[in-house]
N, C-alpha and C positions, 0 to 999 in steps of 0.2 A: 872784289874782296868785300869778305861784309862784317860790320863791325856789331859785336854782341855789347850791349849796351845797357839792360834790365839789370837788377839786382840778382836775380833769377840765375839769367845768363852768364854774369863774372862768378857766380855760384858753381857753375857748372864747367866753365874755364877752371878752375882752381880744380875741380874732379879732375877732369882732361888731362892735366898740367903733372898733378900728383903720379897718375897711369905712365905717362910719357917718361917723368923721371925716372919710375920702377923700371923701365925698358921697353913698353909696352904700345902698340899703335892705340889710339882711342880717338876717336870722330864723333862728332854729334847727328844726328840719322835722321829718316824719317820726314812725320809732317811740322816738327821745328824750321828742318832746312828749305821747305816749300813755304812756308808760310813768311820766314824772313826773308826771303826773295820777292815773295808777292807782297813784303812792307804791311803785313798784320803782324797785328799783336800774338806773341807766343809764351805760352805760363806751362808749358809743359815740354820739359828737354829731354829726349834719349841720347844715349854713350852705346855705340858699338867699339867692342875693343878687341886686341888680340887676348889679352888677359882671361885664364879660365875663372869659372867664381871664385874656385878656392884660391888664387891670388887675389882676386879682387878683394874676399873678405879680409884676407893679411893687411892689405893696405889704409882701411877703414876703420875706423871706432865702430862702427853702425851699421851693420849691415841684414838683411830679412832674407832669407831664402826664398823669393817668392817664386821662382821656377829653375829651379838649379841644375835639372832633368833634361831642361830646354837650353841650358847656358845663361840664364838671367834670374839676376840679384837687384835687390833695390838698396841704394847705398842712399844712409840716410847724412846729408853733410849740410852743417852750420845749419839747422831747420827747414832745410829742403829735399825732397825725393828726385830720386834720377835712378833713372834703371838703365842698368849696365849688362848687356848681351854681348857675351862671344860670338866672332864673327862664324857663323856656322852656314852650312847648307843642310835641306832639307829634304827629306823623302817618302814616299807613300803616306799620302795625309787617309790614317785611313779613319778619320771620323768626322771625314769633312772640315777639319778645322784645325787638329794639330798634328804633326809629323809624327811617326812612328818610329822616324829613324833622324835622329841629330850627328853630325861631322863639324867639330870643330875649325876651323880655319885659319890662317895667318892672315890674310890678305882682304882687304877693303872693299874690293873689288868684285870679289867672289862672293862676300856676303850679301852687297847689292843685289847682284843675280836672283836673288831667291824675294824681291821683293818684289809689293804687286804691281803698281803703274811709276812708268818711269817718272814724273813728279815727285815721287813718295821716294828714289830710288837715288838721291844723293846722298851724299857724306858733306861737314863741313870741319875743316880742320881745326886746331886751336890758334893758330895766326890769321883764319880767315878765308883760308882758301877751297873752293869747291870742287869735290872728287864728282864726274857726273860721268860714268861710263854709259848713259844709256840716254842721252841729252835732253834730262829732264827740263834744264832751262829752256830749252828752243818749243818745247812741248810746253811751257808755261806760256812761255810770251804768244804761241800761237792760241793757244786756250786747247788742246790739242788735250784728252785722257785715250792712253796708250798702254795696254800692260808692257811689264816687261815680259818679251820671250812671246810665247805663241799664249796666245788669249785661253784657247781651250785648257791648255794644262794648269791656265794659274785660276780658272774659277772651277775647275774640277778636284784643284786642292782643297779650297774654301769656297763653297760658292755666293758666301754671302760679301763676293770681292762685286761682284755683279752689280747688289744695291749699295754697293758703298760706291763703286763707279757714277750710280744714280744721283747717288747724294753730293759728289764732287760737280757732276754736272748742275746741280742744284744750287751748292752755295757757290759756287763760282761762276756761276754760267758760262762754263765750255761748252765745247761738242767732243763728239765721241771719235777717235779713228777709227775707218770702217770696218777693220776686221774683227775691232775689241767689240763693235757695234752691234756685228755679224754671229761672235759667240755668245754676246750674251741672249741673243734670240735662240740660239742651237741650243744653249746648256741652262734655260730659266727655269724647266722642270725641277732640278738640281737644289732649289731653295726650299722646295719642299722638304728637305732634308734636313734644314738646320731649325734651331729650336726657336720658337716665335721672342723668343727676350731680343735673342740676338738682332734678328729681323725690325721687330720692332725699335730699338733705339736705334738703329741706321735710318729707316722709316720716318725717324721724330725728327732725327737731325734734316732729312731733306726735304721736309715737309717747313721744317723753317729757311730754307732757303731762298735767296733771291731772285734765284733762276726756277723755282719748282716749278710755275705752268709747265717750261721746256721741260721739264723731268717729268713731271703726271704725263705727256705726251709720248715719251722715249718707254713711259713702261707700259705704256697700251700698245706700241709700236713692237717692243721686245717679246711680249706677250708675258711680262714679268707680271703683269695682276694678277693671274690666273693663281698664281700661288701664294699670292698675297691673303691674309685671315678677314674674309667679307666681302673682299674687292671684286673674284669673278663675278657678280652678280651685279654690277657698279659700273659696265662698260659704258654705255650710256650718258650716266650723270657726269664720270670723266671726260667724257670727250667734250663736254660744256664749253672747258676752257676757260673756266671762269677767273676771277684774280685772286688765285690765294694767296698771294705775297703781301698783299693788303693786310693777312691776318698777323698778329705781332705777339699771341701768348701758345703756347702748345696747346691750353683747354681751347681755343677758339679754334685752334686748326683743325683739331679732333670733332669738335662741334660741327665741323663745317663739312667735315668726312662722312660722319654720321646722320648729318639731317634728315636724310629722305627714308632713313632706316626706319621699318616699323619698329622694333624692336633694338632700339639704340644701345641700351646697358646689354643686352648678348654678343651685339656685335663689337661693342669696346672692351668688352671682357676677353675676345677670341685672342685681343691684343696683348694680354694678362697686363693689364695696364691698373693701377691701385685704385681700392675701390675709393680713396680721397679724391683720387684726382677724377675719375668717374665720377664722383657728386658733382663738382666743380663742373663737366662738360655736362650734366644732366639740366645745371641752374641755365646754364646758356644756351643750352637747346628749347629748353621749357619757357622761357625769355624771348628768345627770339620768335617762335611760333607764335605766340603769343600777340606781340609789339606786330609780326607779320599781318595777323585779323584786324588787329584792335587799334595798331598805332602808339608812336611813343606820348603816354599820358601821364595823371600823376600818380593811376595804381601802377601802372606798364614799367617807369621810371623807380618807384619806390621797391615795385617786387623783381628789378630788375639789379639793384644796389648788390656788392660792390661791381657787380661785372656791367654795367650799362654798357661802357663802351667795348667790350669784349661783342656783347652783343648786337651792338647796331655794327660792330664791323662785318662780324657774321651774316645780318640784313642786307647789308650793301655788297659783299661777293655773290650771296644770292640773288639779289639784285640787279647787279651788274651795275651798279654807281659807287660813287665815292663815298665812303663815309661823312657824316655831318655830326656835330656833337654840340654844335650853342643853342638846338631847342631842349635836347637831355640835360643839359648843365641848367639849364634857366629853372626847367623846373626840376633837378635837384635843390639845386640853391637854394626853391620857395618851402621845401615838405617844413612843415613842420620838428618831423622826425625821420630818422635814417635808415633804423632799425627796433625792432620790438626791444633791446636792449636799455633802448632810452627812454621807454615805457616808465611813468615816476612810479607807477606802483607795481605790488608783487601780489602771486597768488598767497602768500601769508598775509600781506595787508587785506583782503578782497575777504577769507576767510573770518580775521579778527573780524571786520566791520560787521559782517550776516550775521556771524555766529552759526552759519553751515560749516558740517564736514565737510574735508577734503571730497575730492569726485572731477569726473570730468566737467562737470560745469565752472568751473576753478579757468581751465584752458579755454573752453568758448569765451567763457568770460574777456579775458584777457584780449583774444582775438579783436573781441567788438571794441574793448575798448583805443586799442590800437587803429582801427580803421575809423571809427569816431574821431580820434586824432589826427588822424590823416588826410579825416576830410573836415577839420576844423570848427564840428559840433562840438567840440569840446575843449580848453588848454591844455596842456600836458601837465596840469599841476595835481596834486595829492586832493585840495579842498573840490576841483569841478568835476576829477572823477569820482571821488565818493556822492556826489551831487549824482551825477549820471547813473553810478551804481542804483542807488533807492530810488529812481525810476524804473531802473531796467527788474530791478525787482519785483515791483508793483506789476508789470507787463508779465 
């Protein structure tokens, strides 16, 4: 029996509870029920119910149509979201990813059926007790990812059940059973089909995973790269085997993806990945190369700020050593300055004083006087750089 204990969860007991008293079965679904079995933390609860939407909305102050089409409404209670699906079955996925044909159902049991691995494939009731017609418990405690039902039909409904399978093997470090193992090498073509958003954030999630070495292995093995946006060209640098589990930001892991790429911002674009967060993996690549020639120094460290350690982690997977951080911290510690932000002067001070126009000399300016500070020809004060200025003028 398992006892829901979060604020979150007595949240979603009180849904549960309201549904049952209307007459109605309601369970909580999904990877809530996996996940509080496996004793993590869960901030996100689904309600499968017999209830169709339009009883659900009766019973709610709050409620959003978010797929009403599909059987699921998002009921908004006491400041929290929970979305509530009619038990249904599904048929002819014909766009890859959502049924064409919905059947509403009575039974728990039945709606199970239609989900992807048996893990994912319990119910938990509101007393606590667990509905598992397809023994997703014994598949947890083995470490065991198992669809439900025959492998080929449930990644030919969606195939991006494939690298989600990936991604389980990744944050949890299971293994595969051999037939789910066996389809997803028959059916990896198949993700070519779905849109790279999709792909990619399953991608992102198992690329943070504990277990991802095992998974970058299992998709060279599947021949899942081949359809992956960059990767068939990457056979090689995968097979390394290196420690990406060392890396601990999404830009580093990307960084780490894309190193050897000549053309790094094409190939993280193939990902539609935001051009913010593409600057962010661009400072850490152009860092890391960098620190790779020249070693961590006090320009290496300074043009390395805020991401130092993003970077030397990324050094040390290429590397193939452990990360170190007390010679970067030592001479962070010494700089002077952090950033050109903490420059005391502005290009209007630097103007007043010459009595030149505006111009790009304004911005060199600036530059030297920054790296003058940096390397300690000068203090950061107002009175030693106008001092330095009417030299650099005179020159």
């Amino acid at each position: 029996m398992i006892r829901l204990e979060s604020d979150t969860a007595r949240k979603c007991l009180k849904v549960l509870k309201r549904l049952q008293e209307a007459g109605y079965e309601a369970f909580i679904v999904g990877g809530a029920v996996r996940d509080l079995l496996l004793d993590l933390p869960v901030s996100d609860f689904d309600i499968a119910s017999s209830a169709h939407p339009n009883e659900v909305v009766n019973l709610f102050e709050k409620v959003i149509p978010t797929g009403v089409k599909h059987g699921t409404v998002t009921v908004i209670f006491e400041d929290e979201s929970f979305e509530v699906t009619t038990f249904r079955s599904e048929k002819k996925y014909d766009d890859f990813r959502h049924p064409s044909e919905v059947t509403f159902l009575n039974r728990i049991d039945e709606d199970l059926a239609r989900r992807d691995f048996t893990i994912n494939s319990m119910a938990l009731s509101s007393n606590g007790e667990i509905v598992d017609p397809y023994q997703g418990r014994d598949d947890l405690k083995s470490g065991i990812i198992r669809t439900v039902g025959h492998p080929d039909e449930r990644f030919t409904e969606d195939p991006l059940r494939m690298l989600r399978a990936l991604r389980f093997l990744s944050v949890f470090s299971f293994q595969f059973e051999e037939e789910t193992f066996q389809a997803i090498k028959k059916n990896a073509s198949l993700l070519s089909q779905i849109a790279v958003e999709r792909v990619t954030a399953e991608f992102n999630k198992l690329l943070a995973g504990s277990g991802v070495e095992q998974a970058m292995q299992r998709i060279l093995e599947t021949g899942v790269y081949v359809y992956l946006p960059g990767l068939p060209q990457m056979k090689a640098y995968l097979e390394i085997g290196m420690k990406v589990s060392f890396l601990k930001t999404d830009e580093e892991r990307w960084a780490w993806l894309a190193f050897e790429k000549e053309d790094p911002v094409f190939f993280l674009k193939k990902w539609r990945l935001s051009n913010d967060f593409i600057k962010k993996v661009q400072k850490i690549l152009s860092v890391s190369r960098t620190v790779q020639m020249d070693g961590w120094n006090r320009d290496t460290v300074y043009a390395a700020l805020p991401f130092e350690r993003e970077s030397e982690r990324v050094l040390a997977v290429m590397n193939n050593r452990i990360p170190t951080y007390e010679h970067i911290d030592n001479i962070a510690s010494a700089l002077p300055i952090t950033s050109s932000d903490m420059v005391a002067v502005t290009g209007e001070d630097l103007i007043a004083w010459t009595g030149q126009k505006p111009g790009p000399w304004v911005g060199e300016c600036l530059k030297q006087i920054e790296q003058a500070i940096l390397n300690e020809e000068i203090t950061n004060e107002k009175s030693s750089i106008k001092r330095w200025l009417e030299h650099w003028q005179i020159q």
